[in-house]
C-alpha positions, 0 to 999 in steps of 0.5 A: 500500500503506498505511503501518503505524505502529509501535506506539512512534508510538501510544504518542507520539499517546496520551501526546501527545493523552492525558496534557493530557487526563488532566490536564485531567480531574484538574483539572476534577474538583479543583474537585469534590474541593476542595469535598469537602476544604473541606466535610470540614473545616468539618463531616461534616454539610456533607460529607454533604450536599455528597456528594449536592449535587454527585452531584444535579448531577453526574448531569445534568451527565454525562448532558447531556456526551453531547452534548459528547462526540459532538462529540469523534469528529466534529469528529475524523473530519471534520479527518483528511477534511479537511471543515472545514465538518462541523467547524463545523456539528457544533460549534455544533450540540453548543452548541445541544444542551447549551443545550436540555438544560441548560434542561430539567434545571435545575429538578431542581436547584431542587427537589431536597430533596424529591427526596432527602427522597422518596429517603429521606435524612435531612431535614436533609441533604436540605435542605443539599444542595437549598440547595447545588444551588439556587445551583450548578443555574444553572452547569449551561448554562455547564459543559456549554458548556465541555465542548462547546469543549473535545471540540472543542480535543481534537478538534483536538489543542489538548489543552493549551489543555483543560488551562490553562483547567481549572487556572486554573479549579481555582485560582479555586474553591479560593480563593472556597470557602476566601473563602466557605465559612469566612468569610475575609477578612471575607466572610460564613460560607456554608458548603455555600451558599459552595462552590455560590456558589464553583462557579457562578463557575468554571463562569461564569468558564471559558465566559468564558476559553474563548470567545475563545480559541476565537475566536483560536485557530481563525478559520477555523471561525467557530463563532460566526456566525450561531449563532441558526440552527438546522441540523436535519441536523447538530443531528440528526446530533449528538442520534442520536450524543449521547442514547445517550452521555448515557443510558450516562453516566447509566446509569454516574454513576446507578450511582454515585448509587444507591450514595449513596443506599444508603449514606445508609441506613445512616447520616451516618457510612457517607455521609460515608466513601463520599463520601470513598472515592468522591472518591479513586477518582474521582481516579485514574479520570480517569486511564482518562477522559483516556486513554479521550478520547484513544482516541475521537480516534485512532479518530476519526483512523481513521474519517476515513481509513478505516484499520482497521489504525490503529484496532486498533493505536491501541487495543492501546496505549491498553488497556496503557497504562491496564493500567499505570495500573490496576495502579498505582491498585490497589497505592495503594489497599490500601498507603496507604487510611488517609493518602488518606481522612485527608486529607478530614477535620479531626484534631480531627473526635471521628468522625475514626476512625470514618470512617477505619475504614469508607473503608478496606473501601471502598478494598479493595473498590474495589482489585477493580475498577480493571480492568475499571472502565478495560476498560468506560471505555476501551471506550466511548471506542474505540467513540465514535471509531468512532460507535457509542454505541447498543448500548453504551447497552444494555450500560451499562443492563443491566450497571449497573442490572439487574446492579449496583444489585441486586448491591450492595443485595442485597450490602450489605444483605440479606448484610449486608455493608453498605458494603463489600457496596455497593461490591462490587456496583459491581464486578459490574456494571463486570465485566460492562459492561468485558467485554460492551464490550471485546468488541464493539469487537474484534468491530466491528475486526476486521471492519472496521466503521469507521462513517461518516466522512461521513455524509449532507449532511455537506459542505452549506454551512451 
């Protein structure tokens, strides 16, 4: 008769598994937020142009983390059935995959001002952000490499490894932006160049870190011999569970993109407050990412041991969980919106004022949808622990881009509602993505349907 666990030992493997994670994700996107804060500070010009710099790059580094994160629920489901060897082969497949990917994107990066030139951004911010993403583009390989070792770390609850190396990484871009951006210390004044320079090097500097961590940590797997062979079945194993998270990712952060793109319509000044808006609520979304991290490895754990009764428990305490931290998010956002987006720019700024007014509605629209923004993420990572990833795609598509990106034009400038109007259309279309998901994983739980904890020559040599 198989053992129920009680809800109090979920709570301790998601707080145990999840809050590194959250961490971990809190200080990967501090690099991003420390270059937003930097920019603010040297100039609304910058910082407008930063926000669709690091949005370009962004995209393509969301979309090639697919591949990273269906390692996570792999590398998971094949510890708890004990194969060792499916470990190995998934991961350094995950590698070779990001590699590929990273190669292909890149020169979107090295020519993205005439990109956002076409998109209709204002020349002079199009050509900040396409020298920001000509020097940032090249750290695009390296970043989606750590990310594939870190699903692996998490995967095998080395999450607080995950979380050292992203402080540490932290710290070395907050003190080469504050060398390059500005001038200090007798260095050159770079400005948007310094912080892309600055972002390069902690990309570079943290695949360095994690290797031989890797290395030392887990010998047994040997993820680095031979890794110039291919292994078409698990490289194809890794790409059929992969592509579909990179196009529901794109689907999500494109999302996001397209509101940045609305929002340089209507000028540097509304650019500038999204921009900003948009980094507050990304911080405390990592919160639902970590969690939702830590919801693809339990149910990973479940896949591999075939218990249903874990998985739908597991993720009862993982949704209240982010409930708690949503409810929390949204009292933040409506109390204290005028101190959050004053901190990202200089008291001196003569559009200081301006910005403040507009981030405020923003936030308030952005208090609307903290639920079901936590609903849609942590359903994504529940259905990847159990390795479904396509119809979820479908969902993320529809929901975002046939639903969202017309709601929040069709809102913000035909109802004329402008900013507030784009955001509100974010709303919509994260509802509908949270319940359709939500939905289908309590279908696929209660049916039982736990998908493939060994799938076909999972346990070849490689």
């Amino acid at each position: 008769m198989r053992r129920v666990v009680p809800y109090r030992q979920h709570a301790r493997a998601v707080f145990r598994l999840g809050l590194p994670l959250v961490g971990s994700h809190l200080a990967q996107f501090a690099i991003t937020l420390t270059d937003t804060l930097m920019l603010g500070w040297y100039g609304v010009a910058a910082l407008a142009a930063g926000v669709l710099g690091t949005e370009m790059f962004f995209v393509l580094f969301i979309m090639g983390s697919g591949f990273a994160w269906a390692v996570m629920p792999m590398v998971a489901s094949a510890r708890a059935a004990g194969d060792e060897t499916r470990i190995r082969r998934v991961t350094r497949m995950g590698l070779w995959a990001s590699v590929l990917f990273g190669l292909a994107a890149l020169p979107v990066l090295l020519t993205s001002a005439p990109i956002l030139r076409t998109l209709g951004q204002a020349p002079a911010t199009a050509a900040l952000a396409g020298d920001y993403t000509r020097i940032a583009g090249w750290g695009l390989v390296p970043a989606l490499l750590v990310m594939v070792l870190k699903s692996y770390l998490a995967a095998l609850e080395r999450t607080q490894i995950v979380l050292w190396v992203t402080l540490g990484a932290v710290a070395v871009n907050a003190a080469a932006n504050y060398l390059l951006i500005f001038g200090n210390l007798g260095l050159p004044e770079m400005g948007i160049r310094g912080a892309a320079v600055a972002s390069l090097v902690v990309h570079g500097g943290s695949l360095a870190v994690l290797v031989p961590i890797v290395l030392r940590l887990a010998p047994e797997h040997a993820l680095f011999a031979r890794l110039w062979r291919p292994d078409g079945t698990a490289l194809g194993e890794v790409f059929r569970l992969g592509w579909p998270i990179g196009i529901t990712n794109l689907a999500e952060v494109g999302l996001f993109a397209a509101t940045s793109v609305m929002m340089g319509w209507l000028g540097t000044l509304p650019l500038a407050a999204h921009g900003i808006a948009l980094q507050i609520t990304s911080v405390f979304f990592m919160v639902h990412l970590g969690l939702s991290n830590a919801a693809t490895v339990r149910a990973g754990q479940a896949v591999g041991q075939g218990d249903a009764v874990q998985l739908r428990d597991g993720a009862r305490v993982v949704i209240a969980v982010s409930g708690l931290a949503a409810l929390i998010t949204v009292a933040v956002f409506l109390l204290l919106p005028e101190h959050l987006i004053g901190l990202f720019l200089d008291p001196g700024d003569p559009d200081r004022d301006a910005v403040i007014a507009i981030g405020t509605g923003l936030l308030a629209a952005a208090a609307l949808f903290q639920f079901v923004d936590a609903a849609q993420v942590l359903a994504l990572g529940l259905l990847r622990g159990v390795q479904d990833t396509r119809v979820p795609m479908v969902i993320a598509a529809l929901a975002y881009w046939a639903v969202g990106v017309p709601a929040s034009y069709a809102l913000g400038f035909m109802a004329g509602m402008e900013g507030v109007g784009v955001w509100l259309g974010l709303a919509i279309g994260l509802a509908l993505a949270g319940v359709f998901m939500m939905a289908r994983f309590w279908r696929r739980a209660h049916r039982g349907a736990l998908g493939m904890s060994a799938p076909p020559g999972a346990r070849e040599a490689s």
